[in-house]
ZAMARGU-4260 file (C-alpha; in steps of 0.2 Angstrom, whole numbers, plus 5000, padded with zeros to 4 digits):
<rodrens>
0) 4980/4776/5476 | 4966/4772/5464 | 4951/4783/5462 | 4941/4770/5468 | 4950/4764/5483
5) 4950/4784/5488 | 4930/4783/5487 | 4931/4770/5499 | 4945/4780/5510 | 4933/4797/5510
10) 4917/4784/5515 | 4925/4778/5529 | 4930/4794/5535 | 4914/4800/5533 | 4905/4786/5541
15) 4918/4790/5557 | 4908/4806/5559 | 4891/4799/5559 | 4881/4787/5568 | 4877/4774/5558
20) 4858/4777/5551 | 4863/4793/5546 | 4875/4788/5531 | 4865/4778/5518 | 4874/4768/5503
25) 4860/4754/5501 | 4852/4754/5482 | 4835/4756/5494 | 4837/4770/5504 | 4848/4781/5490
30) 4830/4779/5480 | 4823/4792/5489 | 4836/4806/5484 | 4836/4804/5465 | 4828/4817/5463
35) 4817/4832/5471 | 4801/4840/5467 | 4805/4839/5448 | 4802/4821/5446 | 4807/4820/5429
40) 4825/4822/5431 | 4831/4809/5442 | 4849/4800/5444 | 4856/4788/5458 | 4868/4798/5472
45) 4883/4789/5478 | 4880/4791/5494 | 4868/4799/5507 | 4876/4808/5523 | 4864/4817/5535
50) 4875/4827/5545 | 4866/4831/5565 | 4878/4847/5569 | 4889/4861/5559 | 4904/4852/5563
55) 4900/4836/5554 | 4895/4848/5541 | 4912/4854/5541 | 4921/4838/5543 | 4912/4830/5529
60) 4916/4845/5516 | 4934/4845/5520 | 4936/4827/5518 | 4927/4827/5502 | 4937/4843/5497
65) 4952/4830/5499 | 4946/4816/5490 | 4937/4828/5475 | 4921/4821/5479 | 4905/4833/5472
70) 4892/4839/5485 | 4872/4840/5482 | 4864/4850/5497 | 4848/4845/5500 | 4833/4851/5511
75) 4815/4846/5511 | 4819/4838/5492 | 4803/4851/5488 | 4811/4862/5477 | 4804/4861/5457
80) 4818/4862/5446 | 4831/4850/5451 | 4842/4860/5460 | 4846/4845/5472 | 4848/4831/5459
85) 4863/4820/5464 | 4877/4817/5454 | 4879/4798/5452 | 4899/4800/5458 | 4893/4813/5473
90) 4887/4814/5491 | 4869/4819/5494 | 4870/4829/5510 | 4854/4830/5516 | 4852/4843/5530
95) 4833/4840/5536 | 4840/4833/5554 | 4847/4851/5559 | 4831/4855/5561 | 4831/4863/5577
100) 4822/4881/5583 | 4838/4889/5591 | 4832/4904/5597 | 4814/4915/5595 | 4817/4934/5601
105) 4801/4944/5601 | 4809/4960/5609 | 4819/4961/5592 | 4807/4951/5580 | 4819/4940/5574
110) 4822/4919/5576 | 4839/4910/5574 | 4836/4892/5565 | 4848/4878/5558 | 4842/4874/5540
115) 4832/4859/5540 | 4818/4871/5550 | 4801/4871/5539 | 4795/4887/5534 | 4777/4885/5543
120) 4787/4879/5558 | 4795/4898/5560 | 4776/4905/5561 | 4771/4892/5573 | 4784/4894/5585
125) 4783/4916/5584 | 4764/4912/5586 | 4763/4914/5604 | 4773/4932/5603 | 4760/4939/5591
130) 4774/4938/5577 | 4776/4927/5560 | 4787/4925/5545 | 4782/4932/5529 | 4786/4920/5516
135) 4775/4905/5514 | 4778/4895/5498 | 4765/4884/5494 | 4775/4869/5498 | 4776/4877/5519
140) 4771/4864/5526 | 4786/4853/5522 | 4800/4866/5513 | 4815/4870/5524 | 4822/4886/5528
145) 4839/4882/5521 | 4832/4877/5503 | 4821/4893/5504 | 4836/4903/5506 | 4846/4894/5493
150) 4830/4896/5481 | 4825/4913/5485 | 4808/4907/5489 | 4793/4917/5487 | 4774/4913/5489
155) 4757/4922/5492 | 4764/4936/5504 | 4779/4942/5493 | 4770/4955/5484 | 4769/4966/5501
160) 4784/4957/5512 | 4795/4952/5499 | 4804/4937/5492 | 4815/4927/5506 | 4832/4937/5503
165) 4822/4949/5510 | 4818/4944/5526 | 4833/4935/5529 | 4846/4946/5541 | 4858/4933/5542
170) 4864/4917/5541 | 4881/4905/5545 | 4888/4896/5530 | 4903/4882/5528 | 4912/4883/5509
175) 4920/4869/5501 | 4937/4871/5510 | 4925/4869/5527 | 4927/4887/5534 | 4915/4895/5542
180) 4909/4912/5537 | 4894/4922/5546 | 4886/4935/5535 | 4875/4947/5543 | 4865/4945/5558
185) 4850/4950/5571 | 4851/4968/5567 | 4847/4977/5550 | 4868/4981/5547 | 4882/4974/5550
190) 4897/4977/5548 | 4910/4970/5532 | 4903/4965/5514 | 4883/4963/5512 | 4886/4948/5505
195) 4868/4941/5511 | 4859/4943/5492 | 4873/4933/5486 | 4868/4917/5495 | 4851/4918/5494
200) 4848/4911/5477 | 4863/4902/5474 | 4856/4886/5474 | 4870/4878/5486 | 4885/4882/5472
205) 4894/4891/5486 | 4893/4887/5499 | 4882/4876/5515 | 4869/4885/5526 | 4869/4879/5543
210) 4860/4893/5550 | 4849/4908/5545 | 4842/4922/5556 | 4825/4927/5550 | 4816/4945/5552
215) 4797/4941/5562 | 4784/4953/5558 | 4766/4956/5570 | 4752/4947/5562 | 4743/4962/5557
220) 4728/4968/5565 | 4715/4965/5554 | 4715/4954/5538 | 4704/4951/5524 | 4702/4942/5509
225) 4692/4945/5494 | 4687/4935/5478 | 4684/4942/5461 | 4681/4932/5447 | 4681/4935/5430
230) 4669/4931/5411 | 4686/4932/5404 | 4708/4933/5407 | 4709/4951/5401 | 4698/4960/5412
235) 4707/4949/5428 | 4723/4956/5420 | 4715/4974/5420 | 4710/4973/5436 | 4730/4968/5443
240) 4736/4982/5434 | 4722/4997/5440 | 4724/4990/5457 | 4746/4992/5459 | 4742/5008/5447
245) 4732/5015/5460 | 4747/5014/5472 | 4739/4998/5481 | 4750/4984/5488 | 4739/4969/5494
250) 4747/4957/5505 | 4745/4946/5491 | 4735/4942/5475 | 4735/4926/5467 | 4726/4924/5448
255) 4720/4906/5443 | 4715/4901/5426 | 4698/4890/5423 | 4707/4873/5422 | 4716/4877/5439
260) 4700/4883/5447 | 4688/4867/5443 | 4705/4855/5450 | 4708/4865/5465 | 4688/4867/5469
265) 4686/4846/5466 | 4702/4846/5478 | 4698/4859/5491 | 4680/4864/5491 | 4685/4882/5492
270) 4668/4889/5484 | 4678/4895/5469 | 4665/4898/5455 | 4669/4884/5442 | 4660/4893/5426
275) 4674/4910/5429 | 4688/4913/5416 | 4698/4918/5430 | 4697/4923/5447 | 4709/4934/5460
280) 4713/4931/5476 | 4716/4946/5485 | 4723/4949/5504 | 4724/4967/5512 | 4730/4968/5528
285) 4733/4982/5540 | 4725/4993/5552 | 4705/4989/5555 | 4700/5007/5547 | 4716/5006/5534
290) 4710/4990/5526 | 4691/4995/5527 | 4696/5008/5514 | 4707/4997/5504 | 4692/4986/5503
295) 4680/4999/5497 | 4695/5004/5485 | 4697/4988/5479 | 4680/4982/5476 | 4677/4998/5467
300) 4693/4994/5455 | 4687/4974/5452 | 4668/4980/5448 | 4676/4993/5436 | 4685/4977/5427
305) 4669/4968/5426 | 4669/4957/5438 | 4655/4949/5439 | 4659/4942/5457 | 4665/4944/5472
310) 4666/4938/5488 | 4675/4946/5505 | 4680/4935/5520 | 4682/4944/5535 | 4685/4929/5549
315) 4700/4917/5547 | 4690/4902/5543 | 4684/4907/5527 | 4700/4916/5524 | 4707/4898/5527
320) 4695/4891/5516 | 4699/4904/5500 | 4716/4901/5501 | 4716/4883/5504 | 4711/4880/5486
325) 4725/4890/5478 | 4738/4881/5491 | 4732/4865/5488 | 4732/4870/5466 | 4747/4860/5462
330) 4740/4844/5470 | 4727/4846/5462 | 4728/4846/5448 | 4734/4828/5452 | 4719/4825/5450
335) 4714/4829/5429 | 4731/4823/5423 | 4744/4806/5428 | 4758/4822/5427 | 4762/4839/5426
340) 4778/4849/5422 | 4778/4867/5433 | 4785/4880/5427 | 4792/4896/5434 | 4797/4914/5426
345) 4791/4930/5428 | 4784/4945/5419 | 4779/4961/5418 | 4763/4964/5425 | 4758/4973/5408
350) 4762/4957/5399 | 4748/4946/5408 | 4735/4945/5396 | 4745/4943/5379 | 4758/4929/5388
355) 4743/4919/5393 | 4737/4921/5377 | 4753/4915/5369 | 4751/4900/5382 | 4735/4898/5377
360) 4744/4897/5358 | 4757/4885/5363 | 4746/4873/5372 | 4734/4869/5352 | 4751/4867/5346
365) 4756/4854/5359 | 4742/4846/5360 | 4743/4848/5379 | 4730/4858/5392 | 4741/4870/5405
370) 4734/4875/5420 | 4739/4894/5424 | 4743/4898/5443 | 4750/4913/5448 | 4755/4927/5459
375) 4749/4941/5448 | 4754/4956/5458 | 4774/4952/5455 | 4772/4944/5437 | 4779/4927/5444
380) 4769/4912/5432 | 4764/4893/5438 | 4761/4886/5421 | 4756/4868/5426 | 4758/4858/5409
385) 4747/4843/5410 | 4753/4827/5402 | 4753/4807/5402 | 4773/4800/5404 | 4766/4784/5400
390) 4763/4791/5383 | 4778/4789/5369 | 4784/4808/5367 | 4772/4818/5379 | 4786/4823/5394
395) 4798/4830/5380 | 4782/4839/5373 | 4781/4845/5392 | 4799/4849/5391 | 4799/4858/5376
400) 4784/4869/5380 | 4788/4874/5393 | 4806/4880/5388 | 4797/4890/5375 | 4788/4899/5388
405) 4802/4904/5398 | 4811/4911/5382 | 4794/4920/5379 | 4796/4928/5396 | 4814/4937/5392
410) 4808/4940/5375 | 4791/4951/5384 | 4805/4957/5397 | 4804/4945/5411 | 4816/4932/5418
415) 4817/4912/5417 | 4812/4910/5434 | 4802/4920/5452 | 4807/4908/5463 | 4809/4891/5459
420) 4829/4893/5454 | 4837/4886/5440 | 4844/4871/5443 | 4846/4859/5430 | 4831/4864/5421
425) 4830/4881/5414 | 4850/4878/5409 | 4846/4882/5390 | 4837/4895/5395 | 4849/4906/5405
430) 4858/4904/5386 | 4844/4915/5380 | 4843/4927/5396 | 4861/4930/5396 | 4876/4932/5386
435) 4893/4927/5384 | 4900/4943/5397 | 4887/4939/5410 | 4888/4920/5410 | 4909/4923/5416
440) 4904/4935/5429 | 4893/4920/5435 | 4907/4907/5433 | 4920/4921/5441 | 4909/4919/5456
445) 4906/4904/5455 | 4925/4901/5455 | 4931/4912/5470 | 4916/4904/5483 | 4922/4887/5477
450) 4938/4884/5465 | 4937/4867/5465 | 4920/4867/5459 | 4912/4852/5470 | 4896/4862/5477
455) 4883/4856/5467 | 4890/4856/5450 | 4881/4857/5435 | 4867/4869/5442 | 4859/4886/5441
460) 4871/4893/5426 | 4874/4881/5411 | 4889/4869/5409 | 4892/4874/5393 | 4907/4884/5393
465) 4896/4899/5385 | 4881/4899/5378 | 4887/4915/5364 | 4872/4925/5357 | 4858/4916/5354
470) 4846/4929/5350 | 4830/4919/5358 | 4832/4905/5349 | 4826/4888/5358 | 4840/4878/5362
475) 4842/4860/5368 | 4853/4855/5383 | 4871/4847/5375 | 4870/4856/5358 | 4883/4871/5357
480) 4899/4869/5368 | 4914/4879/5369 | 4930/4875/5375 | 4937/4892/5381 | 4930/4893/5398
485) 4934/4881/5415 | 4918/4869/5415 | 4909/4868/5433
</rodrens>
């Protein structure tokens, strides 16, 4: 049988699982899934399925297991470095109709969801129990708990409540041969292998998520938020680094630059001081006397970094307000540019002030502006490089830029990305992270999950067969290839 008439054979099979709006192969309604949030890098899938149930999950990865069809997961399409782009000989498989709320239990703070769930969704639904869920990317409000796990999500909160690996307790997955594995569960241990941080933040490479059990926390009794701003980078970077020195852990604190704060303030209205270098958002939460001291703590820390500012929210709606500008930053700064490329690595916290200023450094040399968003408490960077497509030589610019900063974060010490994965984008990067040894472990792993190498090929550790010891040096994708190692 030809290759081709197999493709046809593994369609109709497919089709025979679903009803018939949920497999898509029209040039129209494949447009949709070319790409995800990275916009940038787009390429046509062969076909769309959007399975309704874990069996049709299971049927569809056995049948493409048999015909060597690759599979692309996808969730909300939100995610920023093109973990979900499709492969022009693959199936999309698009899990935003398991989107149902399976079970929330207040008595054991925990919620069972399928993986097409959005994050702010989990939070809504505790809401009436007094309970929530920690993570919130910026992008809540669409992103889907199956993609966060895969990503590792962060946002805002991670600082105190962790990234997503850590509020996850468990979660059902199908591998490519369409078995069914559950790892962990509703309480804090289980028994067999702990093989929970292995999933989360493997970018659909090993395996399907069709359902996660989450950890709910109690909204804390009081919350408030404060607003520093700065005359200048280096004392907003001071003041992060006297705040975690003095053994404080905010809920969350969040550093914008001068660019970001005049787009998200056009954007938003938050009352963000347009003239400040740089302003912090800060969230303490706890019990009512606990976060009076931490505010008094605090407010004492900020004025010893010169802050020349400061503002304290105490009721939600002006909580809601603050943060709203630094949710909303991203679309923003829609608003002063056609485009942006977003980056994502992370740092140490010591390194702030001289990797902004090396930002700073890269942007004269490009001849494009950056707007800096960030969560400064963990190190995790936004860099938004602004740029014009439509202009001959401006996105490689971007592209290029942007590779150089996430080489400058493992040269200061950091890693090429927080939150936002690998996917195809920071490919020549994870060269530079990690040498030849490591990069086989990855592919070792890669290999025992799924030999045959269909779940989502091409992402989150570089196809080429080893990157060898590059020493820092800024690589382009395609340029060193070696033929020793099985290509995934």
């Amino acid at each position: 049988m030809t290759q081709q008439n197999k493709r046809r054979q593994a369609l109709e099979l497919i089709r025979a699982n679903l009803a018939d709006e949920n497999l898509i192969t029209d040039t129209a309604g494949l447009r949709p899934y070319e790409c995800d949030g990275l916009t940038a890098i787009r390429e046509m899938p062969w076909a769309v399925a959007l399975p309704q149930s874990e069996a049709q999950v299971i049927a569809i990865l056995r049948i493409c297991k048999e015909h060597h069809i690759p599979v692309v997961p996808r969730g909300a399409g939100t995610g920023l470095s093109g973990g979900a782009r499709p492969n022009q000989d693959g199936l999309v498989l698009g899990l935003s109709k398991m989107d149902r709320i399976i079970e929330v239990d207040p008595l054991n703070c925990v919620a069972r969801l399928q993986p097409g769930v959005r994050n702010l969704a989990i939070s809504e639904a505790a809401s009436e129990f007094g309970l929530y869920y920690a993570p919130d990317p910026s992008s809540q409000i669409a992103c889907s708990i199956g993609g966060n796990v895969a990503e590792n999500s962060g946002g805002v909160h991670c600082l105190k409540y962790g990234l997503t690996v850590h509020n996850v307790l468990g979660v059902r997955v199908v591998t490519s041969d369409g078995d069914t594995l559950e790892l962990g569960g509703a309480l804090y241990d289980t028994p067999g292998l702990d093989l929970l941080a292995v999933l989360n933040g493997s970018e659909g490479m090993l395996g399907i998520i069709t359902e996660v059990t989450v950890a709910l926390l109690p909204k804390p009794e009081q919350v408030v938020v404060m607003l520093a701003a700065f005359h200048t980078i280096e004392d907003a970077g001071k003041a992060v680094t006297n705040i975690i020195g003095q053994g404080i852990i905010p809920a969350g604190m969040e550093m914008m630059d001068q660019l970001a704060i005049q787009a998200a303030e056009q954007f938003a209205h938050a009352g963000y001081p347009q003239n400040a270098a740089a302003i912090l958002l800060i969230e303490l939460d706890g019990g009512a006397q606990e976060v009076e001291n931490l505010c008094r703590q605090v407010e004492r820390l900020v004025q010893a970094s010169n802050a020349y500012h400061i503002d304290t929210a105490t009721d939600e709606k002006e909580q809601m307000r603050l943060w709203k500008g630094r949710k909303s930053a991203f679309p923003a700064v829609g608003r002063i540019s056609p485009d942006y490329y977003c980056m994502d690595g992370t740092i140490p916290r010591r390194q702030i002030t001289h990797v902004l200023a090396s930002i700073e450094e890269f942007s004269k040399e490009y001849g494009l502006r950056v707007a800096n968003v960030f969560h400064a408490g963990d190190g995790n960077l936004h860099p938004l490089i602004l740029f014009d497509a439509n202009q001959p030589g401006e996105l490689a610019a971007a592209e290029e830029m942007g590779g150089r900063i996430l080489e400058l974060c493992v040269a200061v010490g950091g890693t090429v990305t927080g939150e936002h994965g690998v996917g195809v984008e920071k490919l020549n990067q994870m060269c530079v992270q990690f040498n030849a040894s490591e990069l086989e472990q990855f592919f070792a792993l890669k290999h025992a999950w799924d030999p045959h190498g269909l779940l989502n090929p091409g992402k989150g550790i570089p196809t080429l067969t080893r990157c060898g010891e590059l020493g820092g040096m800024h690589v382009r994708h395609g340029e060193i290839a070696f033929p020793d190692i099985e290509r995934f």
